[in-house]
C-alpha positions in Angstrom: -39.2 79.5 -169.0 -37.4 81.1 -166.3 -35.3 84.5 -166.2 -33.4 85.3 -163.5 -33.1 89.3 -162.9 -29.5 90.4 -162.4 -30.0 90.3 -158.7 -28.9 88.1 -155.9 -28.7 89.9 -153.0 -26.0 88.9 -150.4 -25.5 91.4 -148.0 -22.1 92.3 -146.8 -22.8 92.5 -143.4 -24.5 88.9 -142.9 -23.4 86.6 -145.3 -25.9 83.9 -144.6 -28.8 86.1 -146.3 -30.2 85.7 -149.8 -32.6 86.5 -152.2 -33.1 85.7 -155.6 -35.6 87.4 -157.8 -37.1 84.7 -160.8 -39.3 86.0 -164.0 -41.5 83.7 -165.2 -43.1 83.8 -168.7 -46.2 80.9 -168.4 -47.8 82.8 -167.5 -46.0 86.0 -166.8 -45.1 86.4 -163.0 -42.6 87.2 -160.7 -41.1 85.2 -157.5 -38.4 86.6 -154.9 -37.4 83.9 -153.2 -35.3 84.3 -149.0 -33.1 81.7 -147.7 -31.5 82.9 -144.0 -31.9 86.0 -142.3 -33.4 89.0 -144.6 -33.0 92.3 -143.6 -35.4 95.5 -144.5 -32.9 97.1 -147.0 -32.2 94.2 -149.1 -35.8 93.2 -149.0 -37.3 96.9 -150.3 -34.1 96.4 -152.8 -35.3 93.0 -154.5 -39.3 94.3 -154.3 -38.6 97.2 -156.2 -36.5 94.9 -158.7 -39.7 93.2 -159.4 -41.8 96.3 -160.0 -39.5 98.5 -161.3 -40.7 98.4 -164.9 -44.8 99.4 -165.0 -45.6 97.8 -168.0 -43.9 94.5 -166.9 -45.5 94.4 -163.5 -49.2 95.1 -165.9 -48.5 91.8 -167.5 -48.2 89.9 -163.9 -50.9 86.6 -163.4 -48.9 86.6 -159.8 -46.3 87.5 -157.5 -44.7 84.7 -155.2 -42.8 85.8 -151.9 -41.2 82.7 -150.6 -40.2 83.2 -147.2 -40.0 79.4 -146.3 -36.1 79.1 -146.1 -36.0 82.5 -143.9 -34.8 82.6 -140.6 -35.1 85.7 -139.2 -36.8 88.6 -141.0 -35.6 91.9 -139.7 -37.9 94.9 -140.7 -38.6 98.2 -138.9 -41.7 100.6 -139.4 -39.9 103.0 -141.5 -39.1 99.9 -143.8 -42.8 99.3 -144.4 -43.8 102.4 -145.4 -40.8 102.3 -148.0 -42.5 99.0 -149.2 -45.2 100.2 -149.4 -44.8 103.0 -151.3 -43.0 100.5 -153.8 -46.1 98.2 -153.7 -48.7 101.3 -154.0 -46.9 102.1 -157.6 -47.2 98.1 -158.4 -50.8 98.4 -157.9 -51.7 101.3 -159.9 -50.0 99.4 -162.6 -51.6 95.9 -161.7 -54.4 96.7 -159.1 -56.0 93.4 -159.6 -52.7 91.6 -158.9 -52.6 88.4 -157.0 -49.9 88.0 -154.6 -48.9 84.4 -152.9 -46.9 84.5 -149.6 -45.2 80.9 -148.6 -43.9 81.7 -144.8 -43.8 79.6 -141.8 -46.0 80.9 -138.6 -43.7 82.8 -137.0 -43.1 85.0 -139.9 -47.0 85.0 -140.9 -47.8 86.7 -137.7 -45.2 89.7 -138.1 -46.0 90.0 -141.6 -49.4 90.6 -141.3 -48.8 93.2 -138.8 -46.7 95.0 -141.2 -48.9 95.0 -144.0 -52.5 95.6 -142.5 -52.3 98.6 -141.6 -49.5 99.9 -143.7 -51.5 98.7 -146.8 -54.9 99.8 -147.8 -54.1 99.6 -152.0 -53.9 95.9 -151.3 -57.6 95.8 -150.8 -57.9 95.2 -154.2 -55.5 92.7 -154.9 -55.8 89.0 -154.1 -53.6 87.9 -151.2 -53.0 84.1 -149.9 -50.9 82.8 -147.4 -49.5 79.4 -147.1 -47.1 77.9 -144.3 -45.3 75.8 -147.0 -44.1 76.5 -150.8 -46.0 73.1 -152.0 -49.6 74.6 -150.8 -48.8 77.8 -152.5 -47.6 76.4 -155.7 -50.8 74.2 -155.7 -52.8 77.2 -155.3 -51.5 79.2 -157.8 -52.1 76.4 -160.3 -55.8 76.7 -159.8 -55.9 80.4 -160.7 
């Protein structure tokens, strides 16, 4: 089963931005899903959604960022180190967490300049990054 969090972020500035945040029970995991243009703020607000309760984010087999329905992603540096921060309290709670990314290339590129050197905890969880939500889902069935 499913649970959606009370959270569906439209922003009132650019109405053609969403993201839902999904809690999955089997197995336990989360999934924050962007269709459109995302911006920083609304991002860091559906992230910290996800991890806001410590012992939830312990019970996590996976977290799912699907980017494949974004558009533009708009993120500055400032921004990363606030997700960072957020993601730094995830891992003490779940350091062995494993996180799957769907994005297409043009966001991979960006998001991997954000996060490497923004994101040394992540050293110790399992990251994979698909192009497509098909090869992620796939991947996460073999775990």
């Amino acid at each position: 089963a499913t649970n959606h969090l009370p959270i569906n972020i439209r922003s009132g500035i650019n109405q053609g931005m969403s993201l839902q945040v999904k809690l999955g029970d089997q197995p336990p995991h989360a999934e924050l899903i962007g269709t459109g243009e995302v911006l920083a703020a609304d991002l860091v607000a559906a992230v910290k959604q996800i991890f806001s309760d410590p012992a939830r984010t312990a019970t996590f087999s996976y977290v799912l960022y699907d980017y494949t329905g974004v558009v533009q992603f708009q993120m500055g540096q400032r921004d990363v180190y606030e997700l960072c921060e957020v993601e730094w309290v995830a891992a003490q709670a779940r350091p062995d967490l494993v996180l799957c990314i769907a994005a297409p290339d043009n966001l991979l590129a960006s998001l991997e300049r954000l996060w490497g050197a923004h994101a040394p905890f992540k050293k110790t969880w399992t990251i994979q990054v698909f192009h497509v939500r098909a090869e992620a889902d796939a991947w996460l069935k073999t775990r």
